[in-house]
C-alpha positions in Angstrom: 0.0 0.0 0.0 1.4 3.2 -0.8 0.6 6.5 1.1 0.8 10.2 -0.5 0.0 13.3 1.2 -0.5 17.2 0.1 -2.1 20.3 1.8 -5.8 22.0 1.5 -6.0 25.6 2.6 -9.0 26.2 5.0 -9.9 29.3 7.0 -7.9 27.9 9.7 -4.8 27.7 7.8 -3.4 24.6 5.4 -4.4 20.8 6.7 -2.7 18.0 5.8 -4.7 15.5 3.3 -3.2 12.0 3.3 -4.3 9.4 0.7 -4.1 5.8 0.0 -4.9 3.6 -2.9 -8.3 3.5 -1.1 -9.6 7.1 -0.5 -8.4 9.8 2.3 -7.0 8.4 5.5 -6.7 11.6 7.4 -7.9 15.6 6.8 -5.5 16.9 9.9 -5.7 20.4 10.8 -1.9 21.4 11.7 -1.1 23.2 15.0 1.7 24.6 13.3 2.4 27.8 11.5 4.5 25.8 8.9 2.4 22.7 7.8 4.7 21.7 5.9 7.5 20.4 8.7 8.4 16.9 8.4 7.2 16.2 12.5 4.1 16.8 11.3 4.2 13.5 9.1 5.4 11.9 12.5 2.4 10.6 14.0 0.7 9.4 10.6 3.8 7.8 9.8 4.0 5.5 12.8 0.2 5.3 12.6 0.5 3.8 9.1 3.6 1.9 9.4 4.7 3.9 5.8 6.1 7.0 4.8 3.5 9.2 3.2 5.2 10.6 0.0 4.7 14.2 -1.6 1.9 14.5 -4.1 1.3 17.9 -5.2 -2.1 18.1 -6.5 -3.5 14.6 -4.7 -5.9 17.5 -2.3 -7.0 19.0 -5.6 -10.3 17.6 -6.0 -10.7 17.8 -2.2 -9.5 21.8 -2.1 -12.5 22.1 -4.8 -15.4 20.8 -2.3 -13.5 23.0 1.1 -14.0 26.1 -1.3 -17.3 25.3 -1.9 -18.2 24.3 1.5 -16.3 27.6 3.2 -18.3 29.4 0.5 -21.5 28.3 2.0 -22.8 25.3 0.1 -23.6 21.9 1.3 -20.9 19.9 0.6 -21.8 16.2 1.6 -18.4 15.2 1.8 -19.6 11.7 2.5 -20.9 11.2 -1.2 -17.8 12.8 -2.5 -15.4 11.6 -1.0 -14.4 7.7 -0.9 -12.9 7.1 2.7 -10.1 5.0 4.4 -11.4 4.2 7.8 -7.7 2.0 8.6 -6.7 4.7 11.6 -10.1 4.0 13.1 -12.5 0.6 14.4 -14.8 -0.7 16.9 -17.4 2.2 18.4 -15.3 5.1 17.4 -15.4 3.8 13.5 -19.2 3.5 13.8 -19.7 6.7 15.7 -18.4 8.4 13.2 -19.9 7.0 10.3 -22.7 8.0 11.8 -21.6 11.5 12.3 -21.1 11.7 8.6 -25.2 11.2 8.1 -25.7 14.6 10.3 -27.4 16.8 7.7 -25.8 20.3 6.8 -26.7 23.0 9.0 -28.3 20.2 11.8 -27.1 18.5 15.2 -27.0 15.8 17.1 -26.3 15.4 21.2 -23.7 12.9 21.9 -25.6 10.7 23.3 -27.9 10.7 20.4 -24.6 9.9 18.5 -24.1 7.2 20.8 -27.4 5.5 20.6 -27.7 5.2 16.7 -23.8 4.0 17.1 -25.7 1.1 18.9 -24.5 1.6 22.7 -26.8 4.2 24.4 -25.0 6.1 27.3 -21.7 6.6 25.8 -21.9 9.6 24.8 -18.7 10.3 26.6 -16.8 7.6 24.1 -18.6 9.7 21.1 -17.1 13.0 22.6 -13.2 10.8 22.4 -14.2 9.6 18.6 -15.1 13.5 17.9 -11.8 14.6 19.2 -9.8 11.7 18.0 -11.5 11.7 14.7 -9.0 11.8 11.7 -11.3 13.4 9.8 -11.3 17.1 11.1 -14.6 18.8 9.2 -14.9 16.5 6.2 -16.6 14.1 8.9 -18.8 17.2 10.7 -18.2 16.4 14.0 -18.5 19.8 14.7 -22.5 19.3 14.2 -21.9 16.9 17.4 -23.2 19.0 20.2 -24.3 18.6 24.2 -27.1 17.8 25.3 -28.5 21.5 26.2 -27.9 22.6 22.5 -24.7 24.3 23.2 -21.5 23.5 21.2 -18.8 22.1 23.7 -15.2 21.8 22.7 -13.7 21.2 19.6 -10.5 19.9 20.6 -8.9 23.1 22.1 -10.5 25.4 19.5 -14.1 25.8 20.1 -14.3 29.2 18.0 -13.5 26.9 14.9 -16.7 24.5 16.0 -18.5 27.6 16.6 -17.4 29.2 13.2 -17.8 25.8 11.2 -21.5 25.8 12.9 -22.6 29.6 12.2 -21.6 28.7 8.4 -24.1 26.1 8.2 -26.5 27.8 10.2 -26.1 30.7 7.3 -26.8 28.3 4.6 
């Protein structure tokens, strides 16, 4: 199996896209204000037992439906996109599959998450596949909120789930 990886500019700065033969294994957000710094390949590479290598132009088709969804439309990245679940199994693999049914501009509580994920009270395990998930925005888990309708985290950066969630609600 061979890994390639290349970048997609969002509002919150370039993310790193890496691909298999299979579809997109991870949509990463980078902490970093150089995305392109080897460490950042680090943890996917140990992950994947494989160095990713440089693709320019493999996020093309994937920059195309981010400018569309940052422009406002629905983007059901779902459809679009074909996905390579490897870096995720068990509850956390189903919960977010599940995530990505969530439509545009709707939510769902955790534990509502949790019970169509098949296991009804974990909505604390939802909130780890949310945060875990190595699909940052292309699997909404933004749309994922508590109970009492209010956002909760998104990782450390709860302006971006609040951002991400204003869009939609705009749409």
């Amino acid at each position: 199996m061979t890994f390639r990886y290349d970048f997609a500019p969002t509002p919150f700065g370039d993310a790193l896209a890496v691909f298999s033969d299979q579809g997109i294994v991870r949509f990463d957000l980078s902490e970093a204000d150089d995305p392109s710094v080897p460490w950042l390949l680090e943890g996917i590479t140990q992950r994947l037992r494989s160095v990713p290598e440089p693709d320019p132009g493999a996020a093309d088709e994937l920059t195309a439906l981010l400018d569309d969804y940052f422009d406002g439309s629905d983007v059901p990245f779902a459809e679009r996109l074909e996905f390579d679940w490897r870096l995720t199994d068990g509850f956390t693999k189903r919960a977010l599959e599940v995530i990505t049914t969530i439509p545009w501009g709707q939510t769902m509580s955790y534990g509502e998450v949790a019970a169509q994920a098949g296991h009804p009270g974990a909505a604390r395990a939802v909130g780890t596949a949310c945060r875990n998930t190595p699909f940052s925005i292309i699997v909404p888990v933004h749309r994922v909120v508590r109970s009492d309708g209010s956002p909760g985290q998104y990782g450390a950066h709860p302006d971006r789930k609040r951002y991400l969630l204003d869009l939609e609600s705009r749409g």
